[in-house]
N, C-alpha and C positions, 0 to 999 in steps of 0.2 A: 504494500500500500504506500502511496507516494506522502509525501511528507503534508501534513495540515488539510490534507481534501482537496487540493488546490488542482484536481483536474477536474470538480465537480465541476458542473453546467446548472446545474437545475437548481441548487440550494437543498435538495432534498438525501435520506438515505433509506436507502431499501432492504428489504429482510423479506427474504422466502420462508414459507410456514410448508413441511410438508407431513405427511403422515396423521397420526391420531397418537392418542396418548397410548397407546398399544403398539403402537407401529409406524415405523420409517420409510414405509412404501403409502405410495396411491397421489394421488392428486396433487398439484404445487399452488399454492395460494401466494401473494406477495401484500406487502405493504409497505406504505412510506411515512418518513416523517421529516418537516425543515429539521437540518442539520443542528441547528443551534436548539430542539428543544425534544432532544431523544427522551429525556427522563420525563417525560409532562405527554402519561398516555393518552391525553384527551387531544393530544393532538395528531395523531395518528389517521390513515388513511387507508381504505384495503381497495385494491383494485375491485372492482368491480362491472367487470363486461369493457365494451365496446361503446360509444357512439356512434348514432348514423353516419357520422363522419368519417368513420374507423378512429379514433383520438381513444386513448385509454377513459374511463368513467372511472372516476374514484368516491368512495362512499368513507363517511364517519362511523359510518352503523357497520360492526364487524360481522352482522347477519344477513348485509348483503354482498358478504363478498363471494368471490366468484373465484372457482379452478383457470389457472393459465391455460388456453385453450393449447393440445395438443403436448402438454408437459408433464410428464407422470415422473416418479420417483421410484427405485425399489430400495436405496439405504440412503444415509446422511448425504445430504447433495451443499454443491454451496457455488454461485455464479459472480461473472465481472465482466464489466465493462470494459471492450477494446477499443480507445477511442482511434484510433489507428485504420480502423474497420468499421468505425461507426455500429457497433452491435456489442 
């Protein structure tokens, strides 16, 4: 990880939620939060779907969050950003 966040773009930090409290397989969920207020859960965000636009929807309500379309897990998973490659 590069020093201070200083290739973030967005101000935000994200966290994949995957499995159930039984298990590390199935479905990948994400969430975000501004970078400056990780500890302050009320401000948290979970993906949630698409808009008509294709643009991510993101919800406060963690009962509408929604599986990353076509992303499943079977153990401990953990992703990053190639700015390099833009993905």
């Amino acid at each position: 990880m590069e020093q201070n966040y200083s290739l973030n773009t967005d101000g935000y930090v994200y966290a994949l939620g995957i499995g159930t409290g039984w298990s590390w397989a199935g479905t990948v969920h994400l969430t975000r939060v501004p970078k400056d207020r990780i500890l302050d859960y009320a401000a948290y965000t979970y993906f949630a779907g698409r808009n008509d636009d294709g643009t991510p929807r993101w919800s406060r309500e963690e009962r509408e969050a929604a599986a990353l379309p076509g992303v499943r897990a079977s153990e401990q998973g953990s992703a990053m950003f190639h700015p390099g490659i833009g993905r």
